[in-house]
C-alpha positions as CSV (number, residue, x, y, z in Angstrom):
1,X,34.7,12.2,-8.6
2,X,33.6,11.9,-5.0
3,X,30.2,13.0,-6.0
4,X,29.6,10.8,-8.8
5,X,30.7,7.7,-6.8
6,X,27.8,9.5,-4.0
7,X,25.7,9.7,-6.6
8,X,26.1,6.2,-8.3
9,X,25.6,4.3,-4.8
10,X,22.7,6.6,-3.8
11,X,20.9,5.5,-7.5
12,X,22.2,2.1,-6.6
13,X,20.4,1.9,-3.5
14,X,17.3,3.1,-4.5
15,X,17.3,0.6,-7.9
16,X,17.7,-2.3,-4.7
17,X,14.7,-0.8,-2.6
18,X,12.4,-0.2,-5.3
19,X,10.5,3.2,-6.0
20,X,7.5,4.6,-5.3
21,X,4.9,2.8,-3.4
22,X,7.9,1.4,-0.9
23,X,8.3,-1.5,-3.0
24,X,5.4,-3.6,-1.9
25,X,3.5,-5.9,-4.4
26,X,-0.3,-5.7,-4.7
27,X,-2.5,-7.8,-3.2
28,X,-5.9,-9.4,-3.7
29,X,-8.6,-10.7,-0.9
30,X,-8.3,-14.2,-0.3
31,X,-10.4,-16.2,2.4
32,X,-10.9,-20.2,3.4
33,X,-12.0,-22.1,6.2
34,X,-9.9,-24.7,7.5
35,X,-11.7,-28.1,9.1
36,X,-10.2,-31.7,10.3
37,X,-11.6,-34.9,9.9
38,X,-15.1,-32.7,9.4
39,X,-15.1,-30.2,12.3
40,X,-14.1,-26.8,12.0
41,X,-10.8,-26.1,13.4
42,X,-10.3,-22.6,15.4
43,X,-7.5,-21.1,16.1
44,X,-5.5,-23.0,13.9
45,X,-2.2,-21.1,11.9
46,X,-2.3,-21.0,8.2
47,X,0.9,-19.5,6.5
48,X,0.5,-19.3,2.4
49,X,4.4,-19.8,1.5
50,X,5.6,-17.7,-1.4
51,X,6.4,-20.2,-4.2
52,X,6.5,-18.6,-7.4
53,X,8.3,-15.6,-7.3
54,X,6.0,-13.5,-4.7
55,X,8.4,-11.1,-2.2
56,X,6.2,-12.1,0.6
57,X,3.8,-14.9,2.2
58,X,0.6,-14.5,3.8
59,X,-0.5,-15.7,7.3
60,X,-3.7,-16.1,9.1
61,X,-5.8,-17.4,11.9
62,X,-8.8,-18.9,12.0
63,X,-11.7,-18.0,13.5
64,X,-14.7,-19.9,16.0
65,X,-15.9,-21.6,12.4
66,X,-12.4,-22.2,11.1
67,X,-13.1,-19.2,8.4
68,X,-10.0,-17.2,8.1
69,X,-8.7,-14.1,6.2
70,X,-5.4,-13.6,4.8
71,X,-3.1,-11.1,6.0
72,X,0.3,-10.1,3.7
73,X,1.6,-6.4,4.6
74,X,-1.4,-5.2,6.8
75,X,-4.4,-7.0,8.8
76,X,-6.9,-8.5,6.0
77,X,-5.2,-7.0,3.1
78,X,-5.0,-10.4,1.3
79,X,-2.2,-12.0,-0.9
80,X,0.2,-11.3,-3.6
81,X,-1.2,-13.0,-7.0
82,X,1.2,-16.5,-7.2
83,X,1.2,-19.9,-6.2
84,X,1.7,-21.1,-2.6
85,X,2.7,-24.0,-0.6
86,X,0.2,-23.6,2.9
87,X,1.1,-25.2,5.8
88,X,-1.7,-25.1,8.6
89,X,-0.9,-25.6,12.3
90,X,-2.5,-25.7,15.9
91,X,-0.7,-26.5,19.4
92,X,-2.5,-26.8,22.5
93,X,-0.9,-26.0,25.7
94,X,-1.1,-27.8,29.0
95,X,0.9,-27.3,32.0
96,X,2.1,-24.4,33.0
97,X,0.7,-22.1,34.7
98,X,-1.0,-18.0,34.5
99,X,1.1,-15.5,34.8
100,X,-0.3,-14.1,37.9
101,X,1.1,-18.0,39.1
102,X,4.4,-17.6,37.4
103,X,4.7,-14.2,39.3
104,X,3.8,-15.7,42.8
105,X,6.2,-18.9,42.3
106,X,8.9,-16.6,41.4
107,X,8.6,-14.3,44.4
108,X,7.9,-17.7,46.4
109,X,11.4,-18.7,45.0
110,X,9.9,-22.2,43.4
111,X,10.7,-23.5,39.9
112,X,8.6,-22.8,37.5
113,X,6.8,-26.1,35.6
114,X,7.3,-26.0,31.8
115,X,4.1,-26.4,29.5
116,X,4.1,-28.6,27.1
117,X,2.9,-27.8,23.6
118,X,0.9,-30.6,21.5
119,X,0.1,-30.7,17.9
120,X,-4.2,-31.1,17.3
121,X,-3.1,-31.8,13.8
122,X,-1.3,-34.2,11.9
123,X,2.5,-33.1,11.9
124,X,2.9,-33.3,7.9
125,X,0.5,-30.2,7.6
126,X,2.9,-27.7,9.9
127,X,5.4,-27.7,6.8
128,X,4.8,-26.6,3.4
129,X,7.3,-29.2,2.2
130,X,5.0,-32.1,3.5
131,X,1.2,-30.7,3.7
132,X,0.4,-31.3,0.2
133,X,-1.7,-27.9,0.4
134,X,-1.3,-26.1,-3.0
135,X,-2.9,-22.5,-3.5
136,X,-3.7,-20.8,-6.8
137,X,-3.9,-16.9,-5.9
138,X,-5.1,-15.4,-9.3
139,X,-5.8,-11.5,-10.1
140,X,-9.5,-12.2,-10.8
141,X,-11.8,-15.0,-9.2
142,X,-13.3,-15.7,-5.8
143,X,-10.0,-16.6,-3.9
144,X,-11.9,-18.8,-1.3
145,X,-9.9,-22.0,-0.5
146,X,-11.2,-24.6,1.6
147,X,-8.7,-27.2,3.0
148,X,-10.2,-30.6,4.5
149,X,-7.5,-31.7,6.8
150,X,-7.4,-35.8,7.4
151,X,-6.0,-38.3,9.6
């Protein structure tokens, strides 16, 4: 008995984890450039929210031209084919100070100033609940998605 119960929650377990290929979805390249009110924004966060089912979202940042890459289990390796909610955000810090400075005030015995973090973007497009950004990520196509950000 002991060894059917052993059994049955070993089978169990791996019917929960998936088999195989560790239980990871496929993915498929997808790529977009980000810009606000015209410019190219660099830097800036984009996170494709699973919305239909996928096990995963995607994340990204952009780069010089505001071009980014999507990442899901590795660096580049794309998305899972679904829709998404995107949510796209950039912070700029001011204040503070470098560490080598945070390691001399310390020793010095000072307090240390706090930075203070400030959206570049709109606020509504740091969630997917209020960006408005949809994305279609299909099996076959280009997958390029370009997202004009506004005032």
């Amino acid at each position: 008995m002991k060894f059917a119960v052993g059994t049955f929650a070993c089978f169990s377990i791996a019917i929960a984890c998936g088999c195989g290929g560790g239980g990871t979805e496929p993915t498929v390249p997808v790529t977009g450039t980000v810009s606000f009110n015209s410019s190219p924004v660099a830097g800036a966060t984009v996170v494709f929210g699973a919305d239909s089912g996928q096990a995963r979202s995607a994340t990204a940042v952009t780069d010089s031209s505001g071009a980014f890459s999507l990442s899901t289990y590795g660096e580049y390796d794309g998305a899972i084919v679904g829709t998404y909610k995107v949510a796209i955000s950039k912070t700029e810090t001011s204040g503070g100070m470098s560490e080598d400075e945070e390691h001399a005030a310390i020793e010095a015995g000072q307090e240390l100033p706090e930075a203070q973090a400030k959206s570049v973007l709109p606020s509504k497009y740091s969630s997917a609940a209020t960006s408005g950004l949809v994305a279609e990520v299909t099996a076959s196509g280009e997958n390029q998605f370009t997202f004009e950000l506004k005032d």
